[in-house]
N, C-alpha and C positions, 0 to 999 in steps of 0.2 A: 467548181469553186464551193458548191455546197455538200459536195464529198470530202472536202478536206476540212470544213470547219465541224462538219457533223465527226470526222475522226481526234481531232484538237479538243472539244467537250468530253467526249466519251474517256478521253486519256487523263483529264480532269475529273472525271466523275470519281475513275477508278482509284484514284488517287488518294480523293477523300475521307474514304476508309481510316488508309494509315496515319493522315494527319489527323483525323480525331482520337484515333489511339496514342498516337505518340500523345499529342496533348495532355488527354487522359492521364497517363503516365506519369508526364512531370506534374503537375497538377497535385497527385496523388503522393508522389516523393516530395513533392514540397511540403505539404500539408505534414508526411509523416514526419519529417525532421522541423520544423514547426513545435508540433505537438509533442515531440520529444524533448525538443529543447524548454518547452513548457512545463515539462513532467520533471526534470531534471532540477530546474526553478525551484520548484515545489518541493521536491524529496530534499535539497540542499536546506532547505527552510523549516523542515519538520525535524531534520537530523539534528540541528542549532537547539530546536525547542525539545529536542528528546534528552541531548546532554545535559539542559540545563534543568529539566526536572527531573534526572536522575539524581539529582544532589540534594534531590527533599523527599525521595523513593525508591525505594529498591525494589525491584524486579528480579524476582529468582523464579527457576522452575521445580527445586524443591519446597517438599511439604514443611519445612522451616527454614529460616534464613541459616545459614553456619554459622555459629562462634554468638547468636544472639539469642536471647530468652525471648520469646513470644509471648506479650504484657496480656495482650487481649485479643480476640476475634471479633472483626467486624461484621464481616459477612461475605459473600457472594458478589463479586465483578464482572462486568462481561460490555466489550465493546463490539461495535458491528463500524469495516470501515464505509466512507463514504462514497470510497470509488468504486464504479465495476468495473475492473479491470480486463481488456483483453487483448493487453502485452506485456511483455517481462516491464517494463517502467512503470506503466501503472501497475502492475502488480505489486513492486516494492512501493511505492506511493498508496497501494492499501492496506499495506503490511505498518507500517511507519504509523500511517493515521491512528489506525484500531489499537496497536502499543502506546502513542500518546494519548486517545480516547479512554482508554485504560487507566493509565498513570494518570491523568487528571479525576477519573470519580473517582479513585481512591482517595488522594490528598481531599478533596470535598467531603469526602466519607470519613477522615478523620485520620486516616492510615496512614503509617511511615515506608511501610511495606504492602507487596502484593507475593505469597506464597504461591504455588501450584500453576504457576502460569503456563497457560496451554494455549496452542492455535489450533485452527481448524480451515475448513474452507467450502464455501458453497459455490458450486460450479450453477449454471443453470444456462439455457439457452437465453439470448435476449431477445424479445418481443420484437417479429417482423425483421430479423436478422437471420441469417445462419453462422452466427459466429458465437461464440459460451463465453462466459464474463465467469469471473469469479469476485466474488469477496470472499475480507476473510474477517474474523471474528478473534478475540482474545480472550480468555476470561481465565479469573486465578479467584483468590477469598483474600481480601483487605485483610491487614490487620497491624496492630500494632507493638513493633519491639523499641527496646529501650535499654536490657542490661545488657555485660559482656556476661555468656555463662564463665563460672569459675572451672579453670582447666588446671591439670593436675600443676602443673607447675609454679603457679600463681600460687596455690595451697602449699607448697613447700617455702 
């Protein structure tokens, strides 16, 4: 009798293993679609707030706007986003930030426009992880237009 309950434990021990992994597992797919569904949230909320101050800012990545005289130079912009991203969703949810982080110190700055807009991105290991995060950074030069240039046609 204490041969058979000594083999009934041991059949349980081994067992153990796999239900802490399974566990593990959903646990972890829970969590990721979770936090996705949170990051989605969030990118839908930023995208709202980015059309709506593109109507008081222009963002171009040329060194002038087309078809606009450049009244004045502000100066130097540059955002850093908030997230460290390290998956494609927060990745776009740091990308989104740092472009509204942008667009809003210009308009503070005085600016109608931001010229030269560039990205970049810093990868870096994260502290007591083995996994790399990135942010990313935006920056362009504020500045402010206001006439239409005259094109040849308008002159005729």
């Amino acid at each position: 009798m204490t041969i058979a309950a000594a083999s009934q434990t041991s059949a349980i021990f081994s067992t153990l293993p796999l239900l802490a992994l399974l566990l593990f597992v959903i646990a972890v797919f829970r969590w990721n679609r979770r936090s996705k569904a949170v990051t989605k949230r969030q990118l839908d909320q930023l995208e709202q707030q980015l059309k709506l101050i593109r109507n008081e800012i222009l963002l171009v990545t040329t060194n002038a706007v087309p078809g606009e005289r450049t009244v004045r130079t502000i100066g130097y912009v540059e955002a850093l986003s908030e997230t460290e991203a390290a998956s494609d969703w927060e990745y776009r949810l740091a990308e989104k930030q740092a472009l509204l982080d942008l667009a809003r110190q210009g308009l503070a700055m005085g600016a109608n426009a931001i010229v030269g807009l560039r990205k970049s991105n810093a990868h870096y290991d994260q502290a007591g992880s083995q996994w790399r995060v990135s942010r990313v950074t935006y920056q362009g030069t504020a500045v402010v237009v206001n006439q239409k240039v005259p094109s040849a046609e308008a002159a005729a």
